[in-house]
Phi, psi and omega in degrees: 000158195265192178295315180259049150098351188273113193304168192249140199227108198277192220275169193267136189274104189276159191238157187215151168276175180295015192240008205066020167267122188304126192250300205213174166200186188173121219254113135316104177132355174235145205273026250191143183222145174231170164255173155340328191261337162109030148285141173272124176232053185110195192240144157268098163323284189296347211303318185257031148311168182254323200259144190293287205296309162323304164310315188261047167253172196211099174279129201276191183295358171252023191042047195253102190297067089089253157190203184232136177314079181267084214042261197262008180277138182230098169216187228229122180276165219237332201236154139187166192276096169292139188224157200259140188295126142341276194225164187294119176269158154306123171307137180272189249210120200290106188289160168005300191155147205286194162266180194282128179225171184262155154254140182276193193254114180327118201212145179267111161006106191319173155300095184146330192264195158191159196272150203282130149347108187292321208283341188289324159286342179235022174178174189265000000 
């Protein structure tokens, strides 16, 4: 948080599926996921937890778990522990425009994940 109580919000983080097609992106310091088109398809809950796999989880907007960030990865864990949202965040404010990306280079999925249902990114 900056001094005066406003979370501090770095430069946009891009998300990618396993094959290196650019999925989502999301400004550190804000609890918020966009897709490529700048709809917002979800949240981080957890974003202040202490345990690292809590933090990089992700809920669409019906608090529906999505998937999890995995370095530069947005994919859907195959196994995971449920757990209850604390609290509701606010639909956020439609931003700008997404930002400018790269395509990354194409990596097969860790063991436990897979990439997220493209139709789960691009509607509801």
């Amino acid at each position: 948080m900056s001094p005066a109580g406003v979370p501090a919000v770095g430069l946009a983080v891009h998300l990618y599926a396993s094959d290196g097609r650019w999925i989502a992106w999301y400004l550190p310091g804000l609890p918020y996921v966009w897709d490529t088109g700048g709809r917002w398809i979800g949240w981080f809950p957890w974003a202040d937890s202490a345990d690292q796999t809590e933090r990089d989880d992700v809920l669409d907007p019906h608090d529906t778990y999505l998937g999890t960030v995995v370095g530069d990865r947005l994919l859907a864990r195959t196994a995971r522990r449920p757990r209850p949202v604390l609290t509701r965040v606010p639909e956020p404010q439609r931003p700008v425009g997404p930002p400018d990306v790269n395509r990354a280079l194409a990596l097969p999925p860790p063991i436990g994940y897979t990439d997220i249902d493209a139709q789960r990114l691009s509607g509801d």
